[in-house]
N, CA, C and O atoms as CSV, one atom per row, in Angstrom:
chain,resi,resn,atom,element,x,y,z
A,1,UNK,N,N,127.653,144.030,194.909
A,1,UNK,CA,C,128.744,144.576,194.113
A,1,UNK,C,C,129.148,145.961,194.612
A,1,UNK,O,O,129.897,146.762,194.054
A,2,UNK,N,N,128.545,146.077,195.701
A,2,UNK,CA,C,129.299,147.399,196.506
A,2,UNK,C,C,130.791,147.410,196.942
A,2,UNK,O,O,131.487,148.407,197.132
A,3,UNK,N,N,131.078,146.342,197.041
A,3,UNK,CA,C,133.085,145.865,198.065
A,3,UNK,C,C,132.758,145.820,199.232
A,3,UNK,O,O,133.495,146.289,200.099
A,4,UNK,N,N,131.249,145.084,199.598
A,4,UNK,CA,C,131.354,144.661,200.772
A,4,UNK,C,C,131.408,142.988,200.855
A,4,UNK,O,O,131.250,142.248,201.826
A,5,UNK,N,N,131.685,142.699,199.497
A,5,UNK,CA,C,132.190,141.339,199.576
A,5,UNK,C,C,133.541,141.114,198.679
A,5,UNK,O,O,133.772,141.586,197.565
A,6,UNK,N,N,134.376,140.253,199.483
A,6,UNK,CA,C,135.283,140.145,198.540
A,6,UNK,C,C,135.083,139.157,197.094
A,6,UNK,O,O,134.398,138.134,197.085
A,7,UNK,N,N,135.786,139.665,195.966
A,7,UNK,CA,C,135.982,139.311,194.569
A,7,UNK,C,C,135.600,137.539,194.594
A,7,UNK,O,O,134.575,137.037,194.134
A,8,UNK,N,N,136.436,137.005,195.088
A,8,UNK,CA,C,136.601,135.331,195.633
A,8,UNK,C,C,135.131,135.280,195.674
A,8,UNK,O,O,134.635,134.803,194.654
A,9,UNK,N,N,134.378,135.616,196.508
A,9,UNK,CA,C,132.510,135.132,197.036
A,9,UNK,C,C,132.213,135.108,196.210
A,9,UNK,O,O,131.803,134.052,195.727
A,10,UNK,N,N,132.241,136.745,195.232
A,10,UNK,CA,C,131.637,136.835,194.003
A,10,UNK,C,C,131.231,135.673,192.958
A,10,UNK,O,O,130.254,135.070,192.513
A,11,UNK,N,N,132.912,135.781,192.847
A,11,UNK,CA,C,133.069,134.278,191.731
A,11,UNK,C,C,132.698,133.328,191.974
A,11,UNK,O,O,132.156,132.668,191.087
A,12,UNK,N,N,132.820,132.810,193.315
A,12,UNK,CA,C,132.464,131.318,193.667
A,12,UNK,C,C,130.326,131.366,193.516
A,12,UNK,O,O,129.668,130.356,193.267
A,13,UNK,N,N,129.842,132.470,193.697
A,13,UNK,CA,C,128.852,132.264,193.716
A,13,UNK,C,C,128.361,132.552,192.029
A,13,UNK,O,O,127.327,132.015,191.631
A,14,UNK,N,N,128.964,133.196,191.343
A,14,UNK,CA,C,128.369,133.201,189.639
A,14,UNK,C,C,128.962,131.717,189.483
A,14,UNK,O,O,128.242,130.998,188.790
A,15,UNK,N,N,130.547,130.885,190.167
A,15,UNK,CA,C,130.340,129.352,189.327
A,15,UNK,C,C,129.209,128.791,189.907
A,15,UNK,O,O,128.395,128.647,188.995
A,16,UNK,N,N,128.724,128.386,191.002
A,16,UNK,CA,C,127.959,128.138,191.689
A,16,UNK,C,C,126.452,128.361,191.026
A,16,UNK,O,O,125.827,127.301,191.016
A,17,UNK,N,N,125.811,129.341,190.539
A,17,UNK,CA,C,124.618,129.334,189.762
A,17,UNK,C,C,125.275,129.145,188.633
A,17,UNK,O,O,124.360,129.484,187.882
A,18,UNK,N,N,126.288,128.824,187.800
A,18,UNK,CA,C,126.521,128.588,186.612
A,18,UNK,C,C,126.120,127.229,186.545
A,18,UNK,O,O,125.381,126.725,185.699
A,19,UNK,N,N,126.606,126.746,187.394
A,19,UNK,CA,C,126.777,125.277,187.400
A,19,UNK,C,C,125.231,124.784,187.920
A,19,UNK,O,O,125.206,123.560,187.791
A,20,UNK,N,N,124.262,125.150,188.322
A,20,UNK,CA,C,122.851,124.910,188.380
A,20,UNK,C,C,122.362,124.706,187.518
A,20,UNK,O,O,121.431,123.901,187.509
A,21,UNK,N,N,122.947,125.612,185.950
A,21,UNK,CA,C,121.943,125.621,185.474
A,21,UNK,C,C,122.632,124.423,184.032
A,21,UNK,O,O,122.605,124.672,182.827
A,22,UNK,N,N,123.157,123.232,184.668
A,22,UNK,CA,C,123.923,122.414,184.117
A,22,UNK,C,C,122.646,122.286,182.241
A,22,UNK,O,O,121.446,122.010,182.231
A,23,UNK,N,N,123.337,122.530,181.279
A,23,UNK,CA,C,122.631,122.759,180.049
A,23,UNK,C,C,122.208,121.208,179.892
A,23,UNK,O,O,122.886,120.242,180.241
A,24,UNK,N,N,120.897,121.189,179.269
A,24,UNK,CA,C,120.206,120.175,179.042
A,24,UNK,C,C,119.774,120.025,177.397
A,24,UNK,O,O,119.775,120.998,176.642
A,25,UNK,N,N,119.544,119.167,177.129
A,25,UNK,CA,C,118.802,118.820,175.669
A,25,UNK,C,C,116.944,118.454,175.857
A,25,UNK,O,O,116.221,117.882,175.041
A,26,UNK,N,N,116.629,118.936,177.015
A,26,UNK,CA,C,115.105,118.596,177.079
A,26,UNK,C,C,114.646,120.091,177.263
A,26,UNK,O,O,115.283,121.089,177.599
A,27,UNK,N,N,113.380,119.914,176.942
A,27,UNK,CA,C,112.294,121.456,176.622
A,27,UNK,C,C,111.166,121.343,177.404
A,27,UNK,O,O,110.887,120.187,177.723
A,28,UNK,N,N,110.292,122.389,177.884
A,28,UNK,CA,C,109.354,122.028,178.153
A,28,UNK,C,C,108.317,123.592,177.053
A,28,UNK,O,O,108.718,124.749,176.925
A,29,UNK,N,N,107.197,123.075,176.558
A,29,UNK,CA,C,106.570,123.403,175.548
A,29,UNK,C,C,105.470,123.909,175.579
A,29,UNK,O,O,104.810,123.270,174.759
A,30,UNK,N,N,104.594,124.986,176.204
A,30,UNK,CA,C,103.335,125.118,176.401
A,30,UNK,C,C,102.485,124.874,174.818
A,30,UNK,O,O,102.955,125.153,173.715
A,31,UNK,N,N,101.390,124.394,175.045
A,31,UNK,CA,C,100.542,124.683,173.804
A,31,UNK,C,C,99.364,124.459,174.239
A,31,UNK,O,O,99.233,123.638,175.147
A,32,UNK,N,N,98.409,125.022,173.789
A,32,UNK,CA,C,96.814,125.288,173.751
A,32,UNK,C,C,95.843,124.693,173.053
A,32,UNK,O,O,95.691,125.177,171.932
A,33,UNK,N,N,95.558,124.339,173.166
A,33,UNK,CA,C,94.343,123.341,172.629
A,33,UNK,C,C,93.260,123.890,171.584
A,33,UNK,O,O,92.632,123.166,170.811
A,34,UNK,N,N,93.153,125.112,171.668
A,34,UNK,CA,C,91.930,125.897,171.737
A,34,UNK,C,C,92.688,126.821,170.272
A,34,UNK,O,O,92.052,127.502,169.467
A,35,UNK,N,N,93.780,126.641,170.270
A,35,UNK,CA,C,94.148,127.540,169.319
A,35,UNK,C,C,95.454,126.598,168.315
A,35,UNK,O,O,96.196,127.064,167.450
A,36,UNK,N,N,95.366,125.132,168.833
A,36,UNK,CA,C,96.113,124.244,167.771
A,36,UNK,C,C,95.402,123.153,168.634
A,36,UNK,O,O,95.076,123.198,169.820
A,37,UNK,N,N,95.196,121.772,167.344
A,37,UNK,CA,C,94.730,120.780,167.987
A,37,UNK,C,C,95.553,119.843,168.843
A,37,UNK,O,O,94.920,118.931,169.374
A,38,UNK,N,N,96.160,119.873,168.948
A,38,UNK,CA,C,97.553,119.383,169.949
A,38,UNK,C,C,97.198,117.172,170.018
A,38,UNK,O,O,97.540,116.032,169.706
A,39,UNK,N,N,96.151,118.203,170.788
A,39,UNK,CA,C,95.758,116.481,171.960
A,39,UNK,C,C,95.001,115.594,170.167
A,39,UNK,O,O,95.425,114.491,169.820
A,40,UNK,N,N,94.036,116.278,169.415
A,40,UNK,CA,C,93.874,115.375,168.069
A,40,UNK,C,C,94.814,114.795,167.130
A,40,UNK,O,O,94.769,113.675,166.622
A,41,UNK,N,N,95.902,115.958,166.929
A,41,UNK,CA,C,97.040,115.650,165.689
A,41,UNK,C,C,97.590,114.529,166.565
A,41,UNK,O,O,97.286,113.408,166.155
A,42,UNK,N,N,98.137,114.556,167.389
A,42,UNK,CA,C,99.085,114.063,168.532
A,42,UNK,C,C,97.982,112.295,168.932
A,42,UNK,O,O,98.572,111.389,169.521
A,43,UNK,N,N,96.916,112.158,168.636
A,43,UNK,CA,C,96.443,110.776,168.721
A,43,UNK,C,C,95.845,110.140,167.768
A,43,UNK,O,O,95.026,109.241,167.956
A,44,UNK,N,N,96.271,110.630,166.489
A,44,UNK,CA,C,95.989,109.923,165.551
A,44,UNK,C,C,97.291,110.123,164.374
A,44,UNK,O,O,97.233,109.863,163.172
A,45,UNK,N,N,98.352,110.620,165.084
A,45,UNK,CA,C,99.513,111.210,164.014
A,45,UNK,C,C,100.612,110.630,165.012
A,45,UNK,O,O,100.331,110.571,166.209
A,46,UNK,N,N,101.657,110.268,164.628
A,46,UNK,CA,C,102.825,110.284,165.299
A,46,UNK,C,C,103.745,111.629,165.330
A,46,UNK,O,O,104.322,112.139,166.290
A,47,UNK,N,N,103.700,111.986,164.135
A,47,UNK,CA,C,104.360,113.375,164.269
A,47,UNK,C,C,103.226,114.624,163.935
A,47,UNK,O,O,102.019,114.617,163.694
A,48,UNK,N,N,104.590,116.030,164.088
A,48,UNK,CA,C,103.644,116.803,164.113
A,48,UNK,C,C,104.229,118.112,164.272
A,48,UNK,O,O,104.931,118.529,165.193
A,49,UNK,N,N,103.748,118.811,163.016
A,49,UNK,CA,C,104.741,120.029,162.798
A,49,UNK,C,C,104.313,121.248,164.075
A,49,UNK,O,O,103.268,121.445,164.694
A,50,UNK,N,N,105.607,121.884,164.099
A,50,UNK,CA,C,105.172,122.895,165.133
A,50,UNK,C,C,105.805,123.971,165.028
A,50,UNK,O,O,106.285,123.977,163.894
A,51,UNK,N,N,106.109,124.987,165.627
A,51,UNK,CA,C,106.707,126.396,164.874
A,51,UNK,C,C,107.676,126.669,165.805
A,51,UNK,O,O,107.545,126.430,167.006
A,52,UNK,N,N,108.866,127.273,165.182
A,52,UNK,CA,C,110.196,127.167,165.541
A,52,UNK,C,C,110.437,128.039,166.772
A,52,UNK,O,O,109.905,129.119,167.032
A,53,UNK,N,N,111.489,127.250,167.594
A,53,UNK,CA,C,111.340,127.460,168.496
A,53,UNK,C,C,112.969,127.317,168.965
A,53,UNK,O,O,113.593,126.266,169.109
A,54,UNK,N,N,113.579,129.043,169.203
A,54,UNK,CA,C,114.513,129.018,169.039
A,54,UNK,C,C,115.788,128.380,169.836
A,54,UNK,O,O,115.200,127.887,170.799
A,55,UNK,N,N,117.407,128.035,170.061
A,55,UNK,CA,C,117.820,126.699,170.526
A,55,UNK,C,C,117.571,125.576,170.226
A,55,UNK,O,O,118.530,124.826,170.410
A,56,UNK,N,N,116.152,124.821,169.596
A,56,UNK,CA,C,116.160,123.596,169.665
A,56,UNK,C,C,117.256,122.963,168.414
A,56,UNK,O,O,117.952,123.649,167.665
A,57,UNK,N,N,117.185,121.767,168.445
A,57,UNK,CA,C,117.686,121.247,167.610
A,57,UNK,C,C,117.508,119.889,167.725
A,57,UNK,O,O,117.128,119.355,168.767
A,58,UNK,N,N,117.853,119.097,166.350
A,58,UNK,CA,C,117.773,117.553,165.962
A,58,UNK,C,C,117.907,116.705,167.315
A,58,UNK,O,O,118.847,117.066,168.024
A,59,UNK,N,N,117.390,115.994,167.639
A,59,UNK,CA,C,118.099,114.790,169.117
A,59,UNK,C,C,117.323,115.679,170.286
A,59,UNK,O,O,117.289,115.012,171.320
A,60,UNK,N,N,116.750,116.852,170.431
A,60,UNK,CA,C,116.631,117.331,171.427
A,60,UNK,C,C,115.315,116.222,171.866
A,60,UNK,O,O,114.812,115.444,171.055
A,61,UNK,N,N,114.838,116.356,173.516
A,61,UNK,CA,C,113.686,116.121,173.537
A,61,UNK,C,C,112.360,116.883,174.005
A,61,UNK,O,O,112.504,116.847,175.227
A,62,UNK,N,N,111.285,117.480,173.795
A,62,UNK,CA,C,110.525,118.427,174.049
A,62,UNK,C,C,109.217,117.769,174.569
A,62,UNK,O,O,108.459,117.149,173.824
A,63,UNK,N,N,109.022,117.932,175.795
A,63,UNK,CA,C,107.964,117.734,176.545
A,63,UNK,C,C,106.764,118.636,176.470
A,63,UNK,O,O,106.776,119.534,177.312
A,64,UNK,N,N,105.608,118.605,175.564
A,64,UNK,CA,C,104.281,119.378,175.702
A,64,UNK,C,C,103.539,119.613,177.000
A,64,UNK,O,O,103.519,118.702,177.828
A,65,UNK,N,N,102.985,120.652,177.224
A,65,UNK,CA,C,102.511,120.697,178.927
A,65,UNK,C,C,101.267,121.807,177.781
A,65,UNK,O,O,101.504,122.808,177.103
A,66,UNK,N,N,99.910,120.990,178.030
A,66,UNK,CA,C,98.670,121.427,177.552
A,66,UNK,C,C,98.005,122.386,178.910
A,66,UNK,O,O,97.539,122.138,180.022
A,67,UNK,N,N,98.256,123.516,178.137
A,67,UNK,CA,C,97.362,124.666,179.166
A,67,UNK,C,C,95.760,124.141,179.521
A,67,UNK,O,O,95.302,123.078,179.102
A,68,UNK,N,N,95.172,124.905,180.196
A,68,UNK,CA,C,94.181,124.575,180.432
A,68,UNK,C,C,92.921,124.338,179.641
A,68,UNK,O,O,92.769,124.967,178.594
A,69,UNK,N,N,91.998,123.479,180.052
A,69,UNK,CA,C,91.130,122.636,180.845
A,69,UNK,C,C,92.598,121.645,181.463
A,69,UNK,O,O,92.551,121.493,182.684
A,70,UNK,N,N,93.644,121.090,180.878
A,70,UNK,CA,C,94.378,120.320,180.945
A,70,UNK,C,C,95.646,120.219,182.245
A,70,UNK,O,O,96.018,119.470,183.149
A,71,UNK,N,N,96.028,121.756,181.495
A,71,UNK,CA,C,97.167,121.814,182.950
A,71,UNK,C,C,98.072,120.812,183.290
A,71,UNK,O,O,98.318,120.535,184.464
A,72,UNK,N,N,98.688,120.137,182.144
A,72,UNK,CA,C,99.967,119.090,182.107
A,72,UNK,C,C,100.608,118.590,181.345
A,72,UNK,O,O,100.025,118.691,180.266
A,73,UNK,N,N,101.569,118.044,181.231
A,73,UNK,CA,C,102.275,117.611,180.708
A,73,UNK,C,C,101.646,116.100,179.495
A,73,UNK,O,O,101.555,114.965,179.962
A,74,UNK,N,N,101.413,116.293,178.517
A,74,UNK,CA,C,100.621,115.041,178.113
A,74,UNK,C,C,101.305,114.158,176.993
A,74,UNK,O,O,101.073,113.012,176.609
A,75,UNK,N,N,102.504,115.389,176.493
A,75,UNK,CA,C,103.494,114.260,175.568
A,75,UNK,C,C,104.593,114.940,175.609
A,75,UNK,O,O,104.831,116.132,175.806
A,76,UNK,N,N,105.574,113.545,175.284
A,76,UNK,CA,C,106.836,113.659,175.156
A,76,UNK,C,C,107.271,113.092,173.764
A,76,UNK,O,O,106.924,112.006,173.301
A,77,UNK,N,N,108.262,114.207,173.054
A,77,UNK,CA,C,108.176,114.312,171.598
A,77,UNK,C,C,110.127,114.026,171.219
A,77,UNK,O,O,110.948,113.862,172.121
A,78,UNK,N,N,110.412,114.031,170.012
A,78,UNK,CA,C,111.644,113.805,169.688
A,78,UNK,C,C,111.488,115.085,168.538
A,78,UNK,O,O,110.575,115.316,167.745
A,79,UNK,N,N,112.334,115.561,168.708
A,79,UNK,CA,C,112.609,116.896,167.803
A,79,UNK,C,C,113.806,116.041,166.051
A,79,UNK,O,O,114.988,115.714,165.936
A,80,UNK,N,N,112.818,116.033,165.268
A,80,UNK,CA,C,113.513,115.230,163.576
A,80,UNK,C,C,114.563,116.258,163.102
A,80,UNK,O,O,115.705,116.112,162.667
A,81,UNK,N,N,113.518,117.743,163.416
A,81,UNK,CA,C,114.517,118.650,162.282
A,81,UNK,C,C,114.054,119.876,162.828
A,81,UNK,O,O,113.364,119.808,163.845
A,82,UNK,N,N,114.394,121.347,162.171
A,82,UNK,CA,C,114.436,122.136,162.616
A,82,UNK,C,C,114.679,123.571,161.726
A,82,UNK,O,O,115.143,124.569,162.278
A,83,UNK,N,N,114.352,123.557,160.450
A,83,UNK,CA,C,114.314,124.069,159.111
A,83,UNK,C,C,113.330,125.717,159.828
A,83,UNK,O,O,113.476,126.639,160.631
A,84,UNK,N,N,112.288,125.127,158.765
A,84,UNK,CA,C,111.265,126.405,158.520
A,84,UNK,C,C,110.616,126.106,159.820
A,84,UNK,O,O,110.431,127.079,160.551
A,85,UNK,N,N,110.173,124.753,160.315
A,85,UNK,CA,C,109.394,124.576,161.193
A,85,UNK,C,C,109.899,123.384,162.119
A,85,UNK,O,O,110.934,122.859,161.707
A,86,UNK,N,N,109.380,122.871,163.260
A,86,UNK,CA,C,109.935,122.228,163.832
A,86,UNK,C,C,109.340,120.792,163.800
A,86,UNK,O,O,108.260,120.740,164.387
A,87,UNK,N,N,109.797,119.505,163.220
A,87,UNK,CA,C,108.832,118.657,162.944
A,87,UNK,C,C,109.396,117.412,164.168
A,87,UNK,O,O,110.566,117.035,164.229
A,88,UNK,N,N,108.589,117.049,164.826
A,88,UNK,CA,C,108.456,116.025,166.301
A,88,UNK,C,C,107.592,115.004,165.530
A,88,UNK,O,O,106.767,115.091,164.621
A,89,UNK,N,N,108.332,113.588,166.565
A,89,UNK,CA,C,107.817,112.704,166.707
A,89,UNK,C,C,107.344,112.548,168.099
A,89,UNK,O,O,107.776,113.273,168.995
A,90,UNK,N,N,106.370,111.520,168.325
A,90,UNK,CA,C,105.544,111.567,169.309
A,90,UNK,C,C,106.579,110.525,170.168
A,90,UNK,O,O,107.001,109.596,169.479
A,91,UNK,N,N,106.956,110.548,171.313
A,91,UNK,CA,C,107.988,109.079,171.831
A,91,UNK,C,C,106.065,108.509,173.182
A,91,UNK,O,O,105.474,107.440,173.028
A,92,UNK,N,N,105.750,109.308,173.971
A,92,UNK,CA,C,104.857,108.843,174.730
A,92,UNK,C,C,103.897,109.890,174.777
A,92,UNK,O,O,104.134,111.032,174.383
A,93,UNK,N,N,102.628,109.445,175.336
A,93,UNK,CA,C,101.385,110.154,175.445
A,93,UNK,C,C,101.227,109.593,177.044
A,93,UNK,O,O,101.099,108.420,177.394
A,94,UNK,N,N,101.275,110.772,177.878
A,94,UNK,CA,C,100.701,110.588,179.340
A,94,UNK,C,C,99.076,111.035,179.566
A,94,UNK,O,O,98.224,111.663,178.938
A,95,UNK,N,N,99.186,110.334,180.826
A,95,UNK,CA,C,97.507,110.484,181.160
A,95,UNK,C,C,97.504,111.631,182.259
A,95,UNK,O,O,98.201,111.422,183.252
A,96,UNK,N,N,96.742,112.905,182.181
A,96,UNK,CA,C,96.665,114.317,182.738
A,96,UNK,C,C,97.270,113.695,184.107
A,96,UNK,O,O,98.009,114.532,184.624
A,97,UNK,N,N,97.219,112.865,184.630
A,97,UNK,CA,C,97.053,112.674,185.941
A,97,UNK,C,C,99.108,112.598,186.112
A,97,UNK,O,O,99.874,113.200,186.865
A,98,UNK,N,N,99.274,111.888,185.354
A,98,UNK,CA,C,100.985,111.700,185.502
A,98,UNK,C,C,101.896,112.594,185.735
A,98,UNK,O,O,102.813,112.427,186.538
A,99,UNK,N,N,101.650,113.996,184.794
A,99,UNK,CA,C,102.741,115.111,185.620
A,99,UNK,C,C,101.631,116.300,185.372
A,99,UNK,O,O,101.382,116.861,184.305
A,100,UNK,N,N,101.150,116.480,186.412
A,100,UNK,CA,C,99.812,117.712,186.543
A,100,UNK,C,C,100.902,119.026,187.268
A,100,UNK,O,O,101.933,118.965,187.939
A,101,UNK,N,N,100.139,120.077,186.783
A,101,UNK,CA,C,101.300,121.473,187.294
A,101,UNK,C,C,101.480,121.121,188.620
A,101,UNK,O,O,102.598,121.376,189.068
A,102,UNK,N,N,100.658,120.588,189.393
A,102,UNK,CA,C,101.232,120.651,191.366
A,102,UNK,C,C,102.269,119.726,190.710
A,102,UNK,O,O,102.960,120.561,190.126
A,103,UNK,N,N,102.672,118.844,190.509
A,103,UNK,CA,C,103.951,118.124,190.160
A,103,UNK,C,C,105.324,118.873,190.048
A,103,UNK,O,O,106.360,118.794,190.708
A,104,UNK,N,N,104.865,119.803,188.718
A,104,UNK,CA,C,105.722,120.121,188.071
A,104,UNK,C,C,106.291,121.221,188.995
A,104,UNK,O,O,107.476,121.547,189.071
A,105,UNK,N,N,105.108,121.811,189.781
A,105,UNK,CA,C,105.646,123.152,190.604
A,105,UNK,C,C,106.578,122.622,191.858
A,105,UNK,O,O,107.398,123.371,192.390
A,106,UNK,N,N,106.369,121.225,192.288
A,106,UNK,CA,C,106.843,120.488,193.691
A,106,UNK,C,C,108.398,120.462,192.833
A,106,UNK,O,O,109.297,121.032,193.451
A,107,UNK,N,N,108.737,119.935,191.652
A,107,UNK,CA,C,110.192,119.643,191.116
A,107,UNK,C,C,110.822,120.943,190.870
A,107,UNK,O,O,112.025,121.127,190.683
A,108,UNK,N,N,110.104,121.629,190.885
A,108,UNK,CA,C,110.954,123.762,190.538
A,108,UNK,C,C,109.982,123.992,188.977
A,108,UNK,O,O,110.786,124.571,188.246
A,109,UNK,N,N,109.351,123.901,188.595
A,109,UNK,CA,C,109.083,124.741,187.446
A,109,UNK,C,C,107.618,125.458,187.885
A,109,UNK,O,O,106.512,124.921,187.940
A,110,UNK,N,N,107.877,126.431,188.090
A,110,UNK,CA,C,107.112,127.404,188.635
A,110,UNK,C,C,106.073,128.437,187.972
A,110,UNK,O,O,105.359,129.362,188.359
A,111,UNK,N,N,106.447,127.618,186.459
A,111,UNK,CA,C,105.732,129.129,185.125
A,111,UNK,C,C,105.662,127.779,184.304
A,111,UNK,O,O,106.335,126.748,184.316
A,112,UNK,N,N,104.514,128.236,183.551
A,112,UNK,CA,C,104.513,127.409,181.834
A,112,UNK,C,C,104.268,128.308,181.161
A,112,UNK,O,O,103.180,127.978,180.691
A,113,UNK,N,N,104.565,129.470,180.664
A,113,UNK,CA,C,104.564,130.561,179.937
A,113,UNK,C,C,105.049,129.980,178.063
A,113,UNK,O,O,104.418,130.010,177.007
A,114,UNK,N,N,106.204,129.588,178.367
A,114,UNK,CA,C,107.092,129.780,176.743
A,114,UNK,C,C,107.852,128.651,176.790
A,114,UNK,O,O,108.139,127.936,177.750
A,115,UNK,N,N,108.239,128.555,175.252
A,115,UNK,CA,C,109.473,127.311,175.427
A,115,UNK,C,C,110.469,127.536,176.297
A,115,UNK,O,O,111.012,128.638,176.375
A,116,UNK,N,N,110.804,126.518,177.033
A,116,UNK,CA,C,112.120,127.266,177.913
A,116,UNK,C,C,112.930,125.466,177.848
A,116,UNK,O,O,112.360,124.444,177.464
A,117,UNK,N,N,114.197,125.573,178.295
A,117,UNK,CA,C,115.148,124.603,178.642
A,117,UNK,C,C,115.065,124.499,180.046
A,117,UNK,O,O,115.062,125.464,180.810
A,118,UNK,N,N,114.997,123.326,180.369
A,118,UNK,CA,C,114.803,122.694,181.737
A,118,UNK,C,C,115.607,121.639,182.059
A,118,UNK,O,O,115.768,120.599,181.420
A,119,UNK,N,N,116.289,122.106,183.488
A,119,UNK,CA,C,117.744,121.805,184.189
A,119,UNK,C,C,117.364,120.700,183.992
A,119,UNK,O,O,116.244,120.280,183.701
A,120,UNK,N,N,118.834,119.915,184.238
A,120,UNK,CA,C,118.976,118.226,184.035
A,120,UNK,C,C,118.310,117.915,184.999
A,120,UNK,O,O,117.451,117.092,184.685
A,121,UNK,N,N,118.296,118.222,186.178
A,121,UNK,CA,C,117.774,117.780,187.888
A,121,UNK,C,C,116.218,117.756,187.018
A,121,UNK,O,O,115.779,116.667,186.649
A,122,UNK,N,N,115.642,118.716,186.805
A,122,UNK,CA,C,114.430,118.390,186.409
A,122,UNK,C,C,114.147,117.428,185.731
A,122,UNK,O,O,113.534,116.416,186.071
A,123,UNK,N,N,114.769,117.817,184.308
A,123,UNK,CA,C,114.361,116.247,183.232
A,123,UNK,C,C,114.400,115.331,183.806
A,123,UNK,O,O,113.424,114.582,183.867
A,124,UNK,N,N,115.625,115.064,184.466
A,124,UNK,CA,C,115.905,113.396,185.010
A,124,UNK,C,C,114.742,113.318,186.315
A,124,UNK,O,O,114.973,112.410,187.113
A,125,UNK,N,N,113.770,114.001,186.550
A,125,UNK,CA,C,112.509,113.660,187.239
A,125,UNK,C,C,111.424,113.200,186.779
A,125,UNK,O,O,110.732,112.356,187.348
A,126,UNK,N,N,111.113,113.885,185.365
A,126,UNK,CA,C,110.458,113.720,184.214
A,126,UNK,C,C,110.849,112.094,183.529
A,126,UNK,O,O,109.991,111.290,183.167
A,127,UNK,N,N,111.940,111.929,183.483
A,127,UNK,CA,C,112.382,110.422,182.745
A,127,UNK,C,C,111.908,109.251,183.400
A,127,UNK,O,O,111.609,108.226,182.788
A,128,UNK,N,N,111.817,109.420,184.954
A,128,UNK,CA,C,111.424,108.637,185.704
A,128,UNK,C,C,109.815,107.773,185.992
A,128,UNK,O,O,109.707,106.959,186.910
């Protein structure tokens, strides 16, 4: 943004990462084991309240990725509602081995820190 590029580059390159980050309705969800029962509620419950988590909404879908001993992705949830708290249904339960972080890091997600929204290119890797 010095004027050693012209205005035109500029723009074409903010549509250009605009358009990367094509908006999605899927989540990806860290949670801990050690400090919520995740992997128990989640195999003997279909649903399962969880604490709000801001953007989501009804129809969304939110993928759990269990920190360690685990280090993956182990369910994929349907978001009911979105009130005081966030209440999911369970849609599948994967086996550690199915999307383990080297996976997830080979498709671009590079952090499991926080709830975050994850590009369509991703999900639609995840669906597969």
């Amino acid at each position: 943004l010095n004027d050693v590029l012209d205005d035109e580059i500029i723009y074409s390159l903010i549509d250009y990462s605009y358009n990367q980050m094509e908006e999605s309705d899927v989540w990806l969800v860290p949670a801990n084991n050690r400090y919520y029962d995740v992997i128990g509620i989640l195999s003997n419950n279909d649903e399962i309240d969880w604490k709000p988590v801001r953007g989501v909404k009804p129809g969304d879908i939110i993928y759990i990725y269990m920190s360690e001993p685990y280090s993956c992705i182990m369910f994929k949830c349907l978001v009911l509602e979105d009130e005081y708290t966030v209440r999911l249904r369970k849609l599948e339960t994967y086996s550690k081995d199915k999307y383990p972080y080297s996976y997830l890091k080979d498709i671009g997600i590079k952090m499991v820190r926080g709830p975050r929204r994850i590009r369509k290119e991703i999900a639609d890797k995840l669906k597969s």
